[in-house]
C-alpha positions as CSV (number, residue, x, y, z in Angstrom):
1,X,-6.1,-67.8,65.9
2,X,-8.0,-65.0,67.3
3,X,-5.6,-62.5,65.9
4,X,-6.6,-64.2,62.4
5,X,-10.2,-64.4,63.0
6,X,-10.4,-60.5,63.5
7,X,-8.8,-59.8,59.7
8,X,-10.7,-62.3,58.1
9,X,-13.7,-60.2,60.1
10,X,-12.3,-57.0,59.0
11,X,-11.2,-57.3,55.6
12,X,-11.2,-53.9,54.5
13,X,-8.3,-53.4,56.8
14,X,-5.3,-52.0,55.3
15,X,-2.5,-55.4,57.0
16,X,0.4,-52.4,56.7
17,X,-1.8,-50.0,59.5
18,X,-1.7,-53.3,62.0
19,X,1.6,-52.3,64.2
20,X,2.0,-52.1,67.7
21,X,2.9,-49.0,68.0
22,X,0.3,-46.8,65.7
23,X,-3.2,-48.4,64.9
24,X,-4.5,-44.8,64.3
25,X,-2.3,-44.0,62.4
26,X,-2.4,-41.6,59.0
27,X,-4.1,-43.0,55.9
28,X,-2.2,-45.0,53.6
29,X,0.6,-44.1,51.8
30,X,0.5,-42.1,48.6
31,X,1.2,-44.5,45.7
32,X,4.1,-43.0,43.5
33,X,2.9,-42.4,39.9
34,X,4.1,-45.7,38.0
35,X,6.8,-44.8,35.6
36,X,6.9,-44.6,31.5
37,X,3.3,-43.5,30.7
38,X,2.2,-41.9,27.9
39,X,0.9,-38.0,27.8
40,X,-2.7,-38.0,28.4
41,X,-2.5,-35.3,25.6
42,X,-0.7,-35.9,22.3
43,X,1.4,-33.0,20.6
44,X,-0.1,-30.9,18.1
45,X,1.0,-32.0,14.8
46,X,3.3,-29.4,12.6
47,X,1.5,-26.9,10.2
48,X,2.7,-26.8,6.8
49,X,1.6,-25.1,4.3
50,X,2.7,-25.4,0.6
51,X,4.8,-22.7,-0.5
52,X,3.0,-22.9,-4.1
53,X,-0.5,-21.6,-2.5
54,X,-1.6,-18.5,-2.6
55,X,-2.7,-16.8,0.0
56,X,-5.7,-14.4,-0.2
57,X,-5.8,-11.1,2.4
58,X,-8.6,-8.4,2.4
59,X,-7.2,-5.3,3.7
60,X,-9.4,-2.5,5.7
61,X,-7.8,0.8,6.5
62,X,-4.4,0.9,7.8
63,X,-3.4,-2.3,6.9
64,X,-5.7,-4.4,9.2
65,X,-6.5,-7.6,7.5
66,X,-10.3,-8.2,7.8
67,X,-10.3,-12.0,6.5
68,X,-7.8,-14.9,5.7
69,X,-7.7,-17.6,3.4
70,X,-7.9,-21.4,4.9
71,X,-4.3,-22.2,5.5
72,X,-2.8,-19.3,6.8
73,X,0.0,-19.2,9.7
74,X,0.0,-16.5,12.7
75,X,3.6,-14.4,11.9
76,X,3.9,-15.3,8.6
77,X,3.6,-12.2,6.0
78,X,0.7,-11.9,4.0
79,X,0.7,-10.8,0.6
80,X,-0.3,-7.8,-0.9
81,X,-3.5,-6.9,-2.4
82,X,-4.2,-6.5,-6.1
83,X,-5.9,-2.9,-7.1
84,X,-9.5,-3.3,-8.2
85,X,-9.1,-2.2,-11.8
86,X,-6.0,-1.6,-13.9
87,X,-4.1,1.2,-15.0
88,X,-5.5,1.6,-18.5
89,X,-8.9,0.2,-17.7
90,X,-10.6,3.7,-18.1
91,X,-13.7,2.8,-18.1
92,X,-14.1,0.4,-15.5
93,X,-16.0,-2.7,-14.4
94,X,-19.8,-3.9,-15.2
95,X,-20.8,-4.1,-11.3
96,X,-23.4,-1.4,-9.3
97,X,-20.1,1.4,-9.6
98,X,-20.6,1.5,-13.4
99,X,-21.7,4.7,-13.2
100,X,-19.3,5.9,-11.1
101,X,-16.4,4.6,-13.2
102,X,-17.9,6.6,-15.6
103,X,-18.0,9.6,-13.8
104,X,-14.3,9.6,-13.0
105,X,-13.1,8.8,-16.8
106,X,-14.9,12.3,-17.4
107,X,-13.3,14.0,-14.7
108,X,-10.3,13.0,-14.9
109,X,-10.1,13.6,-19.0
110,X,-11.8,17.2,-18.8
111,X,-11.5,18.1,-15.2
112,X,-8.4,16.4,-12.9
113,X,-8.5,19.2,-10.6
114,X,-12.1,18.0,-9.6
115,X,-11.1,14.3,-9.6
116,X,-8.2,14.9,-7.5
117,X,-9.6,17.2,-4.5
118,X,-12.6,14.5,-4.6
119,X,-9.7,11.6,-3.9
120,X,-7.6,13.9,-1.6
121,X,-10.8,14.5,0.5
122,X,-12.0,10.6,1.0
123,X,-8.5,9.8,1.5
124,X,-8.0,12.0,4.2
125,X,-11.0,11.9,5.6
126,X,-11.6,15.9,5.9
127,X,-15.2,17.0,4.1
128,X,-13.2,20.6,4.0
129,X,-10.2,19.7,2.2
130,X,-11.7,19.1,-1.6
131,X,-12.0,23.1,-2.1
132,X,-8.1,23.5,-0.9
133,X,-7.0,20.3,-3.4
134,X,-8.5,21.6,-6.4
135,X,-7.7,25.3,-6.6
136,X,-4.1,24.2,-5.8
137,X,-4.2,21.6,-8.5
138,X,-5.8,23.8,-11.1
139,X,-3.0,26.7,-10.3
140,X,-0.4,24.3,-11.0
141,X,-2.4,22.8,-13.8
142,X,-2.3,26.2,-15.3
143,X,1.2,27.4,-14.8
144,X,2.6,24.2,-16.5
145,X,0.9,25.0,-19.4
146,X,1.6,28.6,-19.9
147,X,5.2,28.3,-19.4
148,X,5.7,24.4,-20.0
149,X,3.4,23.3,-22.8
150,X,1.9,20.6,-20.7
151,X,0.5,19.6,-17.1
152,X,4.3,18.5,-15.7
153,X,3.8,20.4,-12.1
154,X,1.0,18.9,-11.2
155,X,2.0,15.4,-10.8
156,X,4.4,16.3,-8.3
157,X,1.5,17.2,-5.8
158,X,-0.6,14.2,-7.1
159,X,1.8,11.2,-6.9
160,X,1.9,11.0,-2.9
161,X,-1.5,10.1,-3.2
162,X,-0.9,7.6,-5.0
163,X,1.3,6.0,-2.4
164,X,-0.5,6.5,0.5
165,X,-3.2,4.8,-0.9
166,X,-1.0,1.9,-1.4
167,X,0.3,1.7,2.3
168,X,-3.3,1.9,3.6
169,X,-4.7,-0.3,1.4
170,X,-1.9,-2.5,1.2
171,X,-1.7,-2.8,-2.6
172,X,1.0,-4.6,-4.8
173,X,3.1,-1.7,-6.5
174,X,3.9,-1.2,-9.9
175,X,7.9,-2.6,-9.5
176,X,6.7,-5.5,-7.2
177,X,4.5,-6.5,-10.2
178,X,6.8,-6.0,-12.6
179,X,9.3,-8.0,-10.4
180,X,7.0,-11.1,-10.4
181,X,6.3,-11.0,-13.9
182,X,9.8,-11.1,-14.8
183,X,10.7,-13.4,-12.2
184,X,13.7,-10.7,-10.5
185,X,13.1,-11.5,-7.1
186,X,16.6,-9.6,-5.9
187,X,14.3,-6.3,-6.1
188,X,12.3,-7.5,-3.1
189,X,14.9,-8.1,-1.1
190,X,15.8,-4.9,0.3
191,X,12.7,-3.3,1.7
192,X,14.4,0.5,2.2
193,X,15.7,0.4,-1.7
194,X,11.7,-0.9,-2.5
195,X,10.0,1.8,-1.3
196,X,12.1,3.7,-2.8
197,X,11.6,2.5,-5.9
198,X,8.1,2.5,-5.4
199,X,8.0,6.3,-4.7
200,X,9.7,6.9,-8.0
201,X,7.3,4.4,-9.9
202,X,4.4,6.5,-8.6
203,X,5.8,9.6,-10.1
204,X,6.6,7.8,-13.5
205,X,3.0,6.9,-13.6
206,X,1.5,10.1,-12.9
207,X,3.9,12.0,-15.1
208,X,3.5,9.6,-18.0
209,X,0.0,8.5,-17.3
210,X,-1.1,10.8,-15.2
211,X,-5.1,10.7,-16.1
212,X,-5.3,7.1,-16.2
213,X,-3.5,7.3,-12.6
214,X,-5.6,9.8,-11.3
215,X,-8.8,7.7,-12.7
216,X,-7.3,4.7,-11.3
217,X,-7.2,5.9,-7.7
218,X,-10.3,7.4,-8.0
219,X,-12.4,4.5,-8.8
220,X,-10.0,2.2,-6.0
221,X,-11.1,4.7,-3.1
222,X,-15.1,4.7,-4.3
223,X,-14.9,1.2,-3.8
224,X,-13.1,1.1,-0.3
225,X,-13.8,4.0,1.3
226,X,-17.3,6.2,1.9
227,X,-17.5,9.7,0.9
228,X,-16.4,12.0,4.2
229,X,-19.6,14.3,3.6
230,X,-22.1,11.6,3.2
231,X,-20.6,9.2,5.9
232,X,-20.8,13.0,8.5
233,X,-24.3,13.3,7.6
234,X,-26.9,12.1,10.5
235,X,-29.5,10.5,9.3
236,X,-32.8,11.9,9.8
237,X,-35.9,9.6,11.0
238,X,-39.7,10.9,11.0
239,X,-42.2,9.4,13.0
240,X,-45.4,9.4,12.3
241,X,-47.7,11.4,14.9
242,X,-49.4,9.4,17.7
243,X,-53.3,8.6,17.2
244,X,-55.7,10.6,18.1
245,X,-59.1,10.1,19.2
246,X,-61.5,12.9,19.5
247,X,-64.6,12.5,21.8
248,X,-67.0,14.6,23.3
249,X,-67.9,14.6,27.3
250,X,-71.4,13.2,27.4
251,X,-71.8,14.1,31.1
């Protein structure tokens, strides 16, 4: 009875911790986690995306994507960017480079040498190069028509422009959009043969249409890329002169 009377006292008492042996024991016994519970967390659910949707990419120099379109998957490849203005659109857009446009159909219908050291020099990046561009331009401007009849030397110094500016801008080449259009997509498959292909597509246009190329680049890099010579240029503040107060000394 006594024995009783002192649990009923002591209720809080773990019965298990009452031995002979160890009343001080340790605590109680860890409880085992009960089995078959659910994850506090559920899985993610699967990404899809619907191969149908188009995905839009803004490209910045060297191929660095500045913004993706809602729906977009880390590791899948984006597609390429679509040049600002066509290849026969001479005269360019209605926006604030109007004027710009129209500055580069001129050059490049009465002076391509001047058009392409201007697009040599913001591609590159050097404000000393456009000087070097254009005299060597012009001298093979001028030998392919004394002894040719027509500008076929130049284009062979003008056409890797034209390429680089689609591998830093990530634009869509002439064959790729050819190959869409036509639905071929066994073209694409082999990315060694596409470049390639691409190379030689670049020549055709600047041999065949090599103004309208040359204007075409130039009004694509006005739009992406800042002058070298302006974009060197500190910029110059003037501040005002302090206040002054004249007085005389009364004393």
């Amino acid at each position: 009875m006594a024995n009783r009377e002192e649990e009923e006292a002591a209720p809080l008492l773990n019965p298990e911790a009452h031995n002979a042996d160890s009343v001080f024991s340790a605590g109680p016994k860890p409880r085992d986690p009960p089995p078959n519970l659910a994850p506090a967390v559920a899985p993610a659910p699967a990404v899809t995306v619907d191969c149908g949707e188009k995905v839009s990419a803004k490209w910045a120099a060297e191929g660095v994507p500045l913004t993706l379109a809602h729906g977009s998957v880390i590791g899948e490849p984006l597609l390429r960017d679509q040049w600002d203005s066509g290849l026969f659109s001479c005269l360019g857009r209605n926006d604030e480079f109007c004027s710009s446009d129209l500055e580069v159909c001129l050059l490049g219908s009465f002076a391509p040498c001047v058009l392409f050291g201007s697009n040599a020099e913001r591609l590159g990046s050097a404000p000393g190069s456009f000087i070097h561009n254009c005299f060597t331009y012009a001298g093979l401007y001028m030998l392919g028509n004394c002894f040719f009849g027509w500008n076929c030397l130049a284009p062979w110094l003008s056409y890797p422009s034209r390429s680089a500016i689609r591998r830093r801008f990530n634009l869509e080449g002439n064959l790729e959009t050819l190959a869409r259009s036509v639905g071929c997509h066994r073209i694409l498959g082999d990315e060694a043969r596409q470049k390639q292909l691409e190379s030689l597509c670049d020549l055709a246009a600047h041999v065949f249409c090599h103004p309208c190329a040359l204007c075409q680049e130039g009004r694509e890099l006005r739009r992406r890329l800042p002058h070298p010579g302006f974009a060197a240029r500190p910029a110059m503040v003037l501040m005002p002169p302090a206040e002054q107060i004249m007085g005389r000394d009364t004393a």
